[in-house]
N, C-alpha and C positions, 0 to 999 in steps of 0.2 A: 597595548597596540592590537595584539588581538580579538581581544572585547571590541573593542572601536572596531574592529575591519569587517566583524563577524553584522554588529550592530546596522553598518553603512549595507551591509549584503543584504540583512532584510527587512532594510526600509530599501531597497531598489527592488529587490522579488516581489513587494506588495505591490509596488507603483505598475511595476508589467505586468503583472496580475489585474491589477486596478483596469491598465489601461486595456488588456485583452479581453476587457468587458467578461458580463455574464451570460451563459448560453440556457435556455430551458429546458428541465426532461421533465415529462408527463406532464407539459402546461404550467411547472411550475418556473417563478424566478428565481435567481439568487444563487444558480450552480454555475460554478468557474470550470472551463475545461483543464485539464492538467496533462491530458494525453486524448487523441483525436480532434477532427475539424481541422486536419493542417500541423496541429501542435504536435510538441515530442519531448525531445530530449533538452530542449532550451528551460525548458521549467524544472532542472534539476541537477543539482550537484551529484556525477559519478562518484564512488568508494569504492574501490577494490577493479579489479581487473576483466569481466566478462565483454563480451564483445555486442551490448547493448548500440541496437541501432533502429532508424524507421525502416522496412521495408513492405515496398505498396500501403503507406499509409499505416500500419500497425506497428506499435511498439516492442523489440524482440531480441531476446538472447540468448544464445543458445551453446556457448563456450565461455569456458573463463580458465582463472590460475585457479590454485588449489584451495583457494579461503572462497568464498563467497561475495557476490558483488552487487550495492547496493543503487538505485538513483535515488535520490533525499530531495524533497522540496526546498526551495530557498525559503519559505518564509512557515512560519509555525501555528499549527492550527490549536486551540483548546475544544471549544464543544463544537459539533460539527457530523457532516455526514458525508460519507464519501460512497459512490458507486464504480465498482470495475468492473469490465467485461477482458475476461482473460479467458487463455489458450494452455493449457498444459499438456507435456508429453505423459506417459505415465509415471516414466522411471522422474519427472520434475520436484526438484527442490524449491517451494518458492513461495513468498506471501508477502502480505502489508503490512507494514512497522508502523505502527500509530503512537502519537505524542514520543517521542524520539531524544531522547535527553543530552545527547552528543552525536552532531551530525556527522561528526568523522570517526565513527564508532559506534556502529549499530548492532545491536543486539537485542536476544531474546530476556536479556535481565531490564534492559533501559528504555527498552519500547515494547509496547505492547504488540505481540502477533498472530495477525490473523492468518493463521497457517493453510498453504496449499505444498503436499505434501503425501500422497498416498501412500507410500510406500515406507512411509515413517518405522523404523523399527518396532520403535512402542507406540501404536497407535493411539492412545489415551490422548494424544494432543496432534492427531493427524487432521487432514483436508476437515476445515469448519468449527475447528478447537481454537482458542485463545491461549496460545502457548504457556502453561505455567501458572495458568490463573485458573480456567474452562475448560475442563475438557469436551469433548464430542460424544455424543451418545454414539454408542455401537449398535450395528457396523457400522463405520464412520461414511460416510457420504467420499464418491467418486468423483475426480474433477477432470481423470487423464484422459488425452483425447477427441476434446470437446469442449466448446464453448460452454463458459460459465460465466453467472454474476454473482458477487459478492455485493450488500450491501451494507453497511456497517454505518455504528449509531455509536458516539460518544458524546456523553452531553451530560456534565458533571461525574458523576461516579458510577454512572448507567451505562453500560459498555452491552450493545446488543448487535450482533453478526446476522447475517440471514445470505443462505448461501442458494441458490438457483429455488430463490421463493419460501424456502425452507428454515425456521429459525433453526441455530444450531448451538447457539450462544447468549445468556439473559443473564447478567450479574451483575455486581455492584460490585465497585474495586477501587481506590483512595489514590493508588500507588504513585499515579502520572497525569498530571494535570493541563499539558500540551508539549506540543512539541513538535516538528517537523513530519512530515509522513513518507515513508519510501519502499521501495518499490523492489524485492531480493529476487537474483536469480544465485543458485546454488550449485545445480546442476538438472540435466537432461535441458526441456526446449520450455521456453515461457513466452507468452505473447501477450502483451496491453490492446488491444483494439482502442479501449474507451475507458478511462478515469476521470471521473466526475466529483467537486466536491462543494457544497455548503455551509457554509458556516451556520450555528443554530444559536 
């Protein structure tokens, strides 16, 4: 029954997807919005308890309980490109969980992470690392207190990051073949202005 309810959620997250049309960046077609234009929090299944919400139009949150707290797409991407424009405080815990193996259960073992994260203890896999897989060359690149874009490349076992212009990430990796993409706040302040994604 599960299977089945899970199955019927994303063939309906496609169809509203479908039906939310494609929006263009840089001229081109074939990017769905996921966050901006109006959109938000409808395109995603909450996990965990932060107090993720729109305000003025941007995506945000800036408290939770003590685990961390995830939004998940409803339907699951394999090869693909997604663009964020985010907000981080400094003291922020937070990044994008790509190909995602259990949407009611996200982590850094079942999905891959494009970590935002400066203050990371062991910076080896802070702001612009692929958590566990990538690290970040040092110093690692600052995201707190300022807009940033991440843009990120998954397209078979090609896993490529590039964060405010800058590549920070080029590897090849087997591990995760798709899966849902979501969206962690952890702790301090996180903002989405704009999440953008293509299928490739």
């Amino acid at each position: 029954m599960i299977t089945l309810q899970w199955t019927r959620r994303l063939a309906l997250g496609a169809a509203v997807a479908a039906l939310a049309g494609c929006t263009s960046l840089g001229g081109s077609a074939g990017w769905t919005t996921l966050v901006g234009d109006g959109r938000g929090l409808e395109n995603f299944n909450q996990v965990g308890q932060a107090d993720w919400a729109m305000v003025d139009g941007v995506l945000q949150a800036t408290r939770g309980g003590k685990e961390a707290s995830y939004l998940v797409t409803r339907v699951p991407y394999k090869d693909f490109m997604v663009r964020a424009e985010f907000w981080a405080s400094d003291d922020a815990n937070s990044g994008l969980y790509l190909r995602c193996q259990n949407p009611a259960q996200i982590t850094d073992e079942n999905c891959y992470e494009a970590n935002i994260f400066d203050q990371r203890p062991d910076p080896t896999y802070a702001t612009g690392a692929l958590v566990k897989v990538a690290p970040v060359r040092q110093p690692a690149p600052r995201a707190g207190g300022k807009w940033n874009t991440y843009e990120i490349t998954m397209q078979g076992d090609h896993l490529v990051l590039v964060l405010n212009g800058e590549k920070t990430v080029d590897v090849r990796n087997t591990k995760l073949a798709s899966g849902p993409l979501a969206l962690q706040w952890a702790r301090g302040t996180v903002k989405f202005r704009k999440v953008e994604i293509r299928p490739l």
